[in-house]
C-alpha positions in Angstrom: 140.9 83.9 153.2 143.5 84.5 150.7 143.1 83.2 146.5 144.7 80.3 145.1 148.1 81.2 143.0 146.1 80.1 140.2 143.5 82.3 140.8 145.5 84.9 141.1 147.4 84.0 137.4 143.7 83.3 135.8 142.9 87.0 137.0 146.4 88.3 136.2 145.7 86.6 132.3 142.3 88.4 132.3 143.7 91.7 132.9 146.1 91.2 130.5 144.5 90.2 127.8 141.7 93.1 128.3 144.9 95.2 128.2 145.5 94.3 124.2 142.4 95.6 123.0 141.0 99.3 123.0 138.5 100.8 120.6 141.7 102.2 118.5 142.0 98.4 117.3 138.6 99.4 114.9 140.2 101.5 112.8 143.3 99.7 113.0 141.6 96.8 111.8 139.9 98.7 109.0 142.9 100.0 107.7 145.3 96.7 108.0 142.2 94.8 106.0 142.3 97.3 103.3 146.0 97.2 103.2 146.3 93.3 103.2 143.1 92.7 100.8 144.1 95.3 98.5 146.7 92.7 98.0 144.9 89.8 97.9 142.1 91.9 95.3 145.3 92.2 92.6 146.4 88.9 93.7 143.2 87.5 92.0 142.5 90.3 89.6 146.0 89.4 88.2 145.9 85.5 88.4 142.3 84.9 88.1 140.7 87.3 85.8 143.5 88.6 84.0 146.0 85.3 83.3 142.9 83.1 83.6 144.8 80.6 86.0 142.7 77.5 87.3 140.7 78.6 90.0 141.9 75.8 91.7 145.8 77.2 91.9 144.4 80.8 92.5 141.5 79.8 95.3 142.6 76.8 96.1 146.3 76.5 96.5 147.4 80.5 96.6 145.1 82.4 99.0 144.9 79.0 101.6 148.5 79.5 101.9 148.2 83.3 102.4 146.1 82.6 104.9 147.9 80.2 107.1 151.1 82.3 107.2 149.3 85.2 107.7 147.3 83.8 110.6 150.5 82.3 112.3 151.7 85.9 111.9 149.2 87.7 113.1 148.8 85.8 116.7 152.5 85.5 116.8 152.5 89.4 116.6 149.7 89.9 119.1 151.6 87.6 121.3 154.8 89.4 121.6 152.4 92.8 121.7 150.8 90.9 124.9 154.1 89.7 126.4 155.5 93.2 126.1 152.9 94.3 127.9 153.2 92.1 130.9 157.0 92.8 131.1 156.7 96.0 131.4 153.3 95.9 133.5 151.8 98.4 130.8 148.5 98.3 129.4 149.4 101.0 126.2 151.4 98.1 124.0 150.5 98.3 120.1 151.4 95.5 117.9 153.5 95.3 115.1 151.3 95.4 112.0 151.9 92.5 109.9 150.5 91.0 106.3 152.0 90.2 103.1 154.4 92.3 101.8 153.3 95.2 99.6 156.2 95.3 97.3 156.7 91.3 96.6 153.2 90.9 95.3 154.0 93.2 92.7 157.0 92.0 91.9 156.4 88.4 92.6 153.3 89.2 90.1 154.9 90.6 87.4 158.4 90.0 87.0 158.5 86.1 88.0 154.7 84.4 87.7 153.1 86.9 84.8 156.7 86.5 82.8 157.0 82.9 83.9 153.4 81.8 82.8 153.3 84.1 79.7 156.7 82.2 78.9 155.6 78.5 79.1 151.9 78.9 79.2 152.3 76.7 82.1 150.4 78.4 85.1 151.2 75.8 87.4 154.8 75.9 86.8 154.7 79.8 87.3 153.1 79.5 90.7 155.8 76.9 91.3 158.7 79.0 90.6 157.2 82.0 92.8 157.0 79.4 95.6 160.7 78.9 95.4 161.0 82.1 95.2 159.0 82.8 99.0 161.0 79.5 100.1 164.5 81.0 99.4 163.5 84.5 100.4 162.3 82.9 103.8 165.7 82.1 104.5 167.2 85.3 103.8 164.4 86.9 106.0 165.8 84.7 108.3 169.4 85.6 108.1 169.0 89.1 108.5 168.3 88.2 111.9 171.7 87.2 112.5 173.4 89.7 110.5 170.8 93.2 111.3 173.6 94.4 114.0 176.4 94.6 111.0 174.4 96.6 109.0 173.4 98.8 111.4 176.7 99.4 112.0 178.3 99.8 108.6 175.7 100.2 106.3 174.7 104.7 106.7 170.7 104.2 107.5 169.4 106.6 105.2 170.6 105.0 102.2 168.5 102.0 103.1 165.5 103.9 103.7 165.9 105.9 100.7 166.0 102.8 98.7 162.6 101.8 99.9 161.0 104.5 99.6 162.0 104.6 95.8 160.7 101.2 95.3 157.3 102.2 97.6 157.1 104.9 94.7 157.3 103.1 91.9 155.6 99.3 92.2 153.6 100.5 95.3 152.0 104.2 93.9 152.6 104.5 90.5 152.0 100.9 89.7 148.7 101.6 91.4 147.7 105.2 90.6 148.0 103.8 86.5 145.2 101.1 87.5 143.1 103.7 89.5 143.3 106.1 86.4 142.5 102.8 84.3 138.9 103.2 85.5 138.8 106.8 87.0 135.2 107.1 87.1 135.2 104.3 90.2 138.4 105.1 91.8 140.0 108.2 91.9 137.4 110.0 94.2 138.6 106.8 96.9 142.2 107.5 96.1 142.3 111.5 96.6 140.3 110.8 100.1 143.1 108.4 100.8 145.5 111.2 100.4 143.5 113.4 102.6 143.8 110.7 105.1 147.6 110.5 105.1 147.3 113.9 107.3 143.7 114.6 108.6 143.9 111.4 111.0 140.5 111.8 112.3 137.4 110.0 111.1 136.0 112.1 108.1 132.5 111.0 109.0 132.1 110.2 113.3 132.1 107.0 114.0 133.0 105.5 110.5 136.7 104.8 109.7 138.1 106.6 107.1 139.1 103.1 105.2 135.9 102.1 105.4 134.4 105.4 103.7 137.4 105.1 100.9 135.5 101.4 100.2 132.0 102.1 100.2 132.8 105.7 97.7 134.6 103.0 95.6 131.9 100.5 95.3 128.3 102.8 94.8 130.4 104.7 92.3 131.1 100.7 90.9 127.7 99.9 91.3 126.0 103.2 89.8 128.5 103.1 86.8 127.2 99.7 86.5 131.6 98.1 86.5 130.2 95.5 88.9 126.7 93.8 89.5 124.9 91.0 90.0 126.3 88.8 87.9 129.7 89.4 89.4 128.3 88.0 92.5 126.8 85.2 90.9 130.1 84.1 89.4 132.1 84.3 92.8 129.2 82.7 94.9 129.4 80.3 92.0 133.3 79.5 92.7 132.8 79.5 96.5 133.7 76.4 98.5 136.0 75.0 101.1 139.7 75.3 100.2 141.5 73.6 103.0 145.4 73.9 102.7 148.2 71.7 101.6 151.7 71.1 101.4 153.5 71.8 98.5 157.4 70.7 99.1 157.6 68.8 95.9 155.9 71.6 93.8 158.8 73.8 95.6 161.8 71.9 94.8 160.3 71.4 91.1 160.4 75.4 91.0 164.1 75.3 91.8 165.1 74.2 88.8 163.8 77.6 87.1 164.9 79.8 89.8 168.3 80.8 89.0 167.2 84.2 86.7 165.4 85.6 89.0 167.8 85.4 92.0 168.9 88.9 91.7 165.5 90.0 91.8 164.3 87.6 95.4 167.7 88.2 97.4 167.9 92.0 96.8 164.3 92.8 97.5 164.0 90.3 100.8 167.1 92.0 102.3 165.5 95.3 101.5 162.4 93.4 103.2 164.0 92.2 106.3 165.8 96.3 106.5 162.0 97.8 106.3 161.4 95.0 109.0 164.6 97.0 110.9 163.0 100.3 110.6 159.6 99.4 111.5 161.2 98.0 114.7 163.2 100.8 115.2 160.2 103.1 114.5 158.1 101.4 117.6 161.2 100.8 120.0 160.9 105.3 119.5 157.4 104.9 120.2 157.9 103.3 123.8 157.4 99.5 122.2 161.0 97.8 122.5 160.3 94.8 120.7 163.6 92.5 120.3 164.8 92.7 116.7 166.3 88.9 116.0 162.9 87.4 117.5 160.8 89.5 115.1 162.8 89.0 111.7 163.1 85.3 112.7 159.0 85.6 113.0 158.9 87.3 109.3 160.8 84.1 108.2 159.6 81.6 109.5 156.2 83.1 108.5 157.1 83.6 105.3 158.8 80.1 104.9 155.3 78.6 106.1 153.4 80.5 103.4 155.7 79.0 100.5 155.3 75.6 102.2 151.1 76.1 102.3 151.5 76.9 98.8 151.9 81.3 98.7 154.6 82.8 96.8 154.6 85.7 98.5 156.1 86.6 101.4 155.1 88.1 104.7 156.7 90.6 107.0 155.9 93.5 109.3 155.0 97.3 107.9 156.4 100.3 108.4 153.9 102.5 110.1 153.8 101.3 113.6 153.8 104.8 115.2 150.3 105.7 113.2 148.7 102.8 114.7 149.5 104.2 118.0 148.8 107.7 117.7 145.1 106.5 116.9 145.1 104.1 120.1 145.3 100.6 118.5 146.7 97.7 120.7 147.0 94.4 119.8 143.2 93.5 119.4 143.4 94.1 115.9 145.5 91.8 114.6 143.0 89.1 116.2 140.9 90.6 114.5 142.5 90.0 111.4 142.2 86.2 112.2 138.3 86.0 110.9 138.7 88.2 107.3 141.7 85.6 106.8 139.3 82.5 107.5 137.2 83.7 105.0 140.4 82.7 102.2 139.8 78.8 103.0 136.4 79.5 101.8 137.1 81.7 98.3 135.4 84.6 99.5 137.6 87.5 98.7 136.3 86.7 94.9 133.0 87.9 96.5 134.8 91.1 97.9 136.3 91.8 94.3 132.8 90.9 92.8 131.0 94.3 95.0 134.3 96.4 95.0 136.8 96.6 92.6 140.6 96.0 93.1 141.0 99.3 91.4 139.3 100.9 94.3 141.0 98.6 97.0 144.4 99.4 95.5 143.7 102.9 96.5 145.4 102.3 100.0 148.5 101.0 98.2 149.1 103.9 96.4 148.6 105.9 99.7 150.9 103.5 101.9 153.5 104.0 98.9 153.5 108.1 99.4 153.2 107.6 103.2 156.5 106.0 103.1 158.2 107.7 100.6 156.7 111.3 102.7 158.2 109.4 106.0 161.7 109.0 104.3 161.7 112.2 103.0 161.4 114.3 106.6 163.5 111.6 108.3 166.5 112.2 105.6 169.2 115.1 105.6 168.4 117.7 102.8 171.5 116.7 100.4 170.9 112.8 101.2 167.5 113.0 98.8 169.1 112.5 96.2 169.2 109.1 97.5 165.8 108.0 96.7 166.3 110.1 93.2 169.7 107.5 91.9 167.3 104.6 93.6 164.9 105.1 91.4 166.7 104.7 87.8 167.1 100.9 87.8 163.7 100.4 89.2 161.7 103.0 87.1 163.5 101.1 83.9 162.8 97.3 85.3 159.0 99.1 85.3 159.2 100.6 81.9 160.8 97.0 80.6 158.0 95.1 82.5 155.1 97.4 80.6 157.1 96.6 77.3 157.1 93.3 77.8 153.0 93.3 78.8 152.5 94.6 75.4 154.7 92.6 73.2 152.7 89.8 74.8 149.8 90.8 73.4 151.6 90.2 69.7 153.4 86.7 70.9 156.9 88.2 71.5 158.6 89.4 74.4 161.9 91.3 74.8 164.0 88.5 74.5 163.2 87.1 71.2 161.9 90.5 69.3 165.2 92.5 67.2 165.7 95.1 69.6 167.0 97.0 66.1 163.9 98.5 65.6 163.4 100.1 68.6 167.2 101.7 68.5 166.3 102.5 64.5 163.1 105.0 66.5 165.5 106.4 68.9 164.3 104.6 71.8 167.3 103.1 74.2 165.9 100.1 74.9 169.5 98.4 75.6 169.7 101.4 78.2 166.6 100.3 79.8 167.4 96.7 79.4 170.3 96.8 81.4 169.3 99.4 84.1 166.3 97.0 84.5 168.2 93.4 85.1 168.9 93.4 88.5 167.4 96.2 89.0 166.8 96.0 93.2 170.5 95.0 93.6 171.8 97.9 91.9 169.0 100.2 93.2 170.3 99.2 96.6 173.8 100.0 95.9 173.5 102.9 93.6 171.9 104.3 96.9 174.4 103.3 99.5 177.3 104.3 97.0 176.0 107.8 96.6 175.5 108.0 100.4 178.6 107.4 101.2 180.2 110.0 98.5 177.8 112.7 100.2 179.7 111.5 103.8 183.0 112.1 102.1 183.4 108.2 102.3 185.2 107.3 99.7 186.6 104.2 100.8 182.7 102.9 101.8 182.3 103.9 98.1 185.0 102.0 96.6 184.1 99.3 98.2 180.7 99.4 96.9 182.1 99.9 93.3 184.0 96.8 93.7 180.5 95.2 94.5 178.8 96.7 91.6 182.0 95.1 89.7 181.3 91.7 91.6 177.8 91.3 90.7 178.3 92.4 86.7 180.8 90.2 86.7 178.1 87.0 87.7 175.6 88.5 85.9 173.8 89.6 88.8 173.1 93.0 87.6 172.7 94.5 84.2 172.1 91.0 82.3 168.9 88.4 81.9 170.2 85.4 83.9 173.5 84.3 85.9 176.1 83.5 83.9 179.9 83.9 85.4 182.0 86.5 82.7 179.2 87.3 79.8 180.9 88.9 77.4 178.2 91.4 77.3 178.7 92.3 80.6 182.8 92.7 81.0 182.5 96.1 80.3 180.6 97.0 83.3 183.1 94.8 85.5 185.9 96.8 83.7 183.9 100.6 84.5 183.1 100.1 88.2 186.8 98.9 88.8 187.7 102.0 87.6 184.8 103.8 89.6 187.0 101.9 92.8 190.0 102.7 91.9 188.7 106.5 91.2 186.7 106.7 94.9 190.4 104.6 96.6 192.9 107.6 95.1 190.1 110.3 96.4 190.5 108.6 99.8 194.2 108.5 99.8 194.3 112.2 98.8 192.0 112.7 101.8 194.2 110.5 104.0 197.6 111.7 102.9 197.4 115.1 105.1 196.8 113.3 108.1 199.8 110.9 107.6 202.5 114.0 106.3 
């Protein structure tokens, strides 16, 4: 007596499906939770505690958003993990790891919402702006789907990589090494473990996962210092409730209409977001997991596009450090997993996670993720290229200089833009220098990068080109000035240098040329 064909399919399913989980997915899961609620700790520590925003935008409107495009994510992820393996009749299949992106949250954080509420005093507005912000960037996400092949193909990889691993340095691990140091006492014991961890891949304790270790160092050490107790669990019991999420369209479009300075900051760093998508991709396809590139950055879109619409302004994508996850056995299981810690946003309770361990203890696996990639790009890149990552770092390590600046004039009711810059040039510090290596500073980090890879390759024409870019993007103020404007005055002369840094880098390459054609 032979089974029904749907039988057969129900079994065929079961198989499956057991095939997506293995007991790798535990530590998988422990380390993508501390990854993704490290997040979501400075997320709150910044907008809750810090800027004192309504609970009700923070709780209510932020982390329900984070969670619905994270959830979407996550199963869409486990899905193609799942489908890969039944193509390919393989029970091995790790999933992409997937969460919100490291990078935006900082720089959402503190170069758009901080600036933009510190500015009107308007914390609703703020969140409104960063919304646009996700919503555009969704679409550029998007769009990289459709143009990955062309920059593949013209575009010299390691100049790419080298650019994110200068920006994993700087808002990833420094930005969080200077808040672990902030409170040393709690944190820095988790974070040098967390180093360790980067290359002793075992468990340092048998059967419990290294992330979860880092976590319970960091909270007795917060608990026997006496930085968190009881009545920090009263006060996020206190704000606990059901948060169920909303659309915010209208509170999008009103964000739009502020948008415009900060363009140079959300289409620089979602191309660079929708390239680490490339790699990561790239990364598994060496690992045995082909997964198709278009479907995936249209996923990372369309993910991060729900998000903004739910009422996040920050957007989502998949991580670099797919081959890890499958060295140490994971599947797919994990990101299931995932699903039930991201539940727990419609209810408030990450407060309660904050309230028995610090964010400066959670950010501890930023910092490491930072110098994981950075390490990564490193060994992957020729010895001459690393200077690559060196010229990528300028513009960013002066947008973070300009950003602490700015934190402190706060504090005295001024800001870089209305305070006479005089009396820091009077001291001897260039803060014009800084200003203008900080506006725009991912565009031109990008560039600088590519440019200087393709004067190591003897390109010069690739580097021309670039120049003429750089010359493009002064000359609409994308780079080196505050907001858009088409011709600033201020910023002709940098229109006027790179065109002579093309015309420079076009003679070299007709002197290199003119042999062959004699």
């Amino acid at each position: 007596m032979h089974s029904s064909p749907s039988k057969q399919n129900r079994v065929v399913l079961r198989s499956s499906l057991k095939n997506c989980f293995a007991a790798g997915d535990i530590g998988a899961f422990f380390g993508i939770f501390g990854d993704v609620f490290s997040k979501i700790a400075v997320i709150i520590g910044v907008l809750l505690l810090s800027e004192q925003m309504p609970k009700d935008l923070a709780l209510g409107r932020i982390l329900p958003g984070i969670a619905v495009g994270s959830m979407l994510g996550s199963f869409l992820y486990f899905r193609e993990a799942y489908l890969l393996g039944v193509k390919e009749h393989r029970n091995d299949v790790t999933a992409l790891p997937f969460g919100v992106g490291s990078t935006q949250v900082f720089t959402w954080l503190f170069i758009i919402i901080v600036p933009v509420h510190r500015q009107t005093g308007d914390p609703y507005l703020a969140w409104s702006v960063g919304l646009a912000a996700c919503f555009i960037g969704s679409f550029v996400e998007i769009a990289g789907a459709f143009v990955s092949r062309f920059i593949k193909r013209y575009i010299p990889q390691s100049a790419l990589i080298a650019n994110m691993a200068a920006a994993a340095v700087v808002w990833l691990s420094f930005n969080g090494a200077v808040n672990v140091f902030n409170k040393p006492h709690i944190a820095v014991l988790s974070l040098f473990i967390a180093f360790l961890t980067i290359f002793y891949r075992k468990n340092i304790i048998p059967f419990i996962p290294n992330a979860l270790l880092i976590l319970a160092i960091g909270a007795v050490s917060s608990w026997l210092t006496k930085e968190t107790g009881v009545q920090h669990i009263q006060y996020a019991v206190q704000n606990a409730g059901v948060y169920p999420p909303s659309l915010y369209l209208s509170d999008i479009i009103a964000g739009f209409r502020h948008i415009r300075p900060y363009l140079s900051i959300i289409i620089p760093l979602q191309i660079g977001n929708f390239l680490t998508t490339i790699q990561a991709v790239e990364s598994a396809e060496l690992a045995q997991d082909a997964y198709p590139l278009r479907r995936v950055l249209i996923i990372d879109g369309i993910t991060t596009l729900v998000s903004a619409l739910f009422g996040s302004p920050f957007p989502t994508t998949v991580y670099y450090g797919h081959s890890g996850w499958k060295r140490s056995g994971a599947r797919g299981g994990y990101l299931l997993f995932m699903l039930i810690p991201y539940a727990l946003l419609f209810l408030g309770l990450p407060l309660l996670i904050t309230a028995v361990i610090p964010f400066e203890v959670i950010i501890v696996f930023l910092v490491a993720v930072g110098l994981a990639v950075s390490m990564d790009v490193q060994n992957n890149l020729k010895v001459d290229y690393s200077i690559a990552v060196a010229v990528s770092l300028l513009p960013l390590i002066a947008q973070y200089i300009t950003s602490l600046i700015d934190n402190i004039l706060h504090i005295f009711n001024s800001s870089l833009q209305t305070i006479d810059i005089g009396a820091f040039q009077a001291s001897g510090v260039a803060i014009t220098g800084l200003l203008y290596l900080s506006y725009g500073a991912f565009a031109s980090s990008l560039l600088y990068s590519i440019w200087i890879i393709y004067v190591l390759q003897k390109n010069y024409l690739g580097s021309g080109i670039i120049a003429l870019v750089l010359a493009g993007l002064s000359a609409i103020g994308f780079i080196h000035q505050h907001t858009i404007s088409l011709f600033s005055h201020d910023n002709i002369k940098f229109v006027l240098l790179y065109v002579l840094l093309a015309f420079l880098c076009f003679m070299l390459y007709w002197k290199a040329k003119k042999p062959s054609l004699s």
